[in-house]
C-alpha positions in Angstrom: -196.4 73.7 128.3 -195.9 77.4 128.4 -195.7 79.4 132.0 -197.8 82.1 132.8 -195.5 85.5 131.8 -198.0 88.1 132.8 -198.6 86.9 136.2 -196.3 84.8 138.6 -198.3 82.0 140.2 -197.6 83.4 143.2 -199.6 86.6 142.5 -202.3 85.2 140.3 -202.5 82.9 143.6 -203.1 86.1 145.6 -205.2 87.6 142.8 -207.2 84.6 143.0 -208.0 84.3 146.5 -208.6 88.3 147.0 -211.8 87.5 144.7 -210.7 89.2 141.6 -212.8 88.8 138.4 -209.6 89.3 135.7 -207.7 86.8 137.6 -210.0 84.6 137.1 -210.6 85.3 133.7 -207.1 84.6 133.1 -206.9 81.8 135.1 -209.4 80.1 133.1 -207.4 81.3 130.0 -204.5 80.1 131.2 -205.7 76.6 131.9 -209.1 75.5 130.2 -207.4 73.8 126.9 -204.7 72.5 129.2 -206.7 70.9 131.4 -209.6 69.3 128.8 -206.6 67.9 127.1 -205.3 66.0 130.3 -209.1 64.9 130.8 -209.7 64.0 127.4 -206.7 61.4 128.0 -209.0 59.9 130.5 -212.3 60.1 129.9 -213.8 59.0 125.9 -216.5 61.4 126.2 -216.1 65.0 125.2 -219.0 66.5 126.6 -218.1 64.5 130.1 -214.7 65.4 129.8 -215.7 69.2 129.4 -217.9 69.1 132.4 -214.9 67.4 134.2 -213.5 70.3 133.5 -216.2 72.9 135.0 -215.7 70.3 137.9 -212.5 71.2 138.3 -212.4 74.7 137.8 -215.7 74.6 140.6 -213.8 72.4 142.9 -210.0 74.6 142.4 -212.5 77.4 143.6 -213.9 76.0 146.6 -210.5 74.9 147.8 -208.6 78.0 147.3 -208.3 79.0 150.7 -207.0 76.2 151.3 -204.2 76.2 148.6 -201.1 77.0 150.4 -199.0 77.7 147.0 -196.5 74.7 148.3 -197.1 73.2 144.7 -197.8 75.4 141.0 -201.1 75.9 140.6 -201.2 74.0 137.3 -199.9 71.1 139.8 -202.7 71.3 141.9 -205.2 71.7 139.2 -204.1 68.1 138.3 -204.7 66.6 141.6 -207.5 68.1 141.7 -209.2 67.1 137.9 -207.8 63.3 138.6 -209.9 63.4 141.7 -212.8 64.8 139.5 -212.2 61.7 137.0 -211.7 59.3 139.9 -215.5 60.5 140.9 -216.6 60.1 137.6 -215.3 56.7 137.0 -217.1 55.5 140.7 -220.2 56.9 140.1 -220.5 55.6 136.9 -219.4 52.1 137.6 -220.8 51.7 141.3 -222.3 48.5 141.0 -219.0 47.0 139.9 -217.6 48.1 143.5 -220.7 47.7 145.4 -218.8 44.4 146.7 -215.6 46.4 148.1 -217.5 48.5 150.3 -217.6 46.8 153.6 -220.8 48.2 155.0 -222.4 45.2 155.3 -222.4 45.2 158.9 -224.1 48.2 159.2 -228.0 47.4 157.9 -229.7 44.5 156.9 -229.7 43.4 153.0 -232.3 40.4 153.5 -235.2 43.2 152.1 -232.9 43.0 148.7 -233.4 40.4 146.2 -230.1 40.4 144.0 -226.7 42.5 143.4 -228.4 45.0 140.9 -230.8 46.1 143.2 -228.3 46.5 146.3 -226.2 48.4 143.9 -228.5 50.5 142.8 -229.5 51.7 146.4 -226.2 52.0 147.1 -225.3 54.4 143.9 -229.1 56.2 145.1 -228.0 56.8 148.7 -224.2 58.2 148.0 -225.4 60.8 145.7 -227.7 61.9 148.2 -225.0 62.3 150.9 -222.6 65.5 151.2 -219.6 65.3 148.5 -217.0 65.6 151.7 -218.8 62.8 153.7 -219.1 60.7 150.0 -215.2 61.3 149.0 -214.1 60.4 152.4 -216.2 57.2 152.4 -215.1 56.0 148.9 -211.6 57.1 149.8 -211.3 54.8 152.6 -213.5 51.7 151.5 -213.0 51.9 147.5 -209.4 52.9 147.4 -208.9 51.3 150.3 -206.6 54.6 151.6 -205.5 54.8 155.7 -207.4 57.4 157.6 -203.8 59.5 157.8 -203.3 59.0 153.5 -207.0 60.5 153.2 -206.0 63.1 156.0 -202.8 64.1 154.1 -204.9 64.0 150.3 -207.4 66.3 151.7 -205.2 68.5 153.7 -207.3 67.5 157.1 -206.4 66.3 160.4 -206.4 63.1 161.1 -208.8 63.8 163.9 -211.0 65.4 161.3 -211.1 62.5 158.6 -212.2 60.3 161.7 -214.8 62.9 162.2 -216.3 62.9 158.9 -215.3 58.9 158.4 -217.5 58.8 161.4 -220.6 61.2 159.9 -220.4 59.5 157.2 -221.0 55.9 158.0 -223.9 57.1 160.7 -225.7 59.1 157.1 -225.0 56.0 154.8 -226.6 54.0 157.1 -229.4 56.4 158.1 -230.3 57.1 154.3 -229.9 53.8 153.2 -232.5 52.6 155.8 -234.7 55.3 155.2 -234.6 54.9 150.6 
């Protein structure tokens, strides 16, 4: 597709990140109808693949200070939105990877009667937790990624990952013993 002519990436990058509202406008111009036609690819839904979209946008924003310009910015959009539809896919088929995550270990599932219902809880108790702690968790159990991969993904220490691998597993536990 077309490169931005007005503004380099490297200044709408410091545009961006200096909080400024045209930049942003243009940004969004620049790459709405870009990105909802990657989605679209990858998610049936139009309305879901819209909000993907927002997602994205929401998450780009979040992350900005972050972005360290090593990669375009229309690059890192689209890591970013395929992490947005990985998300979606998991939360909407938890109970088909319910079985992957090795937590048994950590609580008791004699109080469950069947698959469903463990599933369910599961799906209940990791959109309760934080979005880092929930990402890292699927990360390392669902995609089954090393704790250096995730580190490298999320542009963490490994030390951190282990940190928040660490948080994580303690909340699961605690909020799946306490739903």
């Amino acid at each position: 597709m077309k490169k931005a002519t007005s503004l380099e990436d490297t200044q709408l990058l410091a545009q961006l990140k200096a909080g400024q509202a045209k930049a942003v406008q243009y940004w969004f111009q620049q790459y709405h109808d870009r990105l909802l036609k990657l989605v679209n690819k990858r998610v049936s839904l139009e309305k879901d693949a819209e909000e993907l979209v927002q997602d994205t946008f929401m998450s780009c924003l979040k992350h900005l200070p972050l972005f360290r310009g090593e990669s375009s910015i229309w690059t890192w959009m689209v890591r970013i939105a395929h992490h947005e539809v990985a998300d979606y896919y998991r939360k909407r088929y938890a109970k088909k990877f319910i079985h992957l995550l090795p937590l048994s270990d950590l609580f008791p599932f004699e109080s469950l009667i069947d698959s469903h219902e463990i599933s369910q809880k599961v799906r209940q108790v990791l959109l309760t937790m934080a979005t880092d702690e929930r990402e890292v968790l699927l990360m390392k159990y669902v995609d089954k990624k090393r704790v250096k991969q995730i580190a490298i993904e999320l542009g963490k220490t490994i030390k951190s990952v282990e940190s928040t691998l660490f948080r994580a597993r303690g909340e699961f536990r605690r909020l799946y013993l306490t739903t």
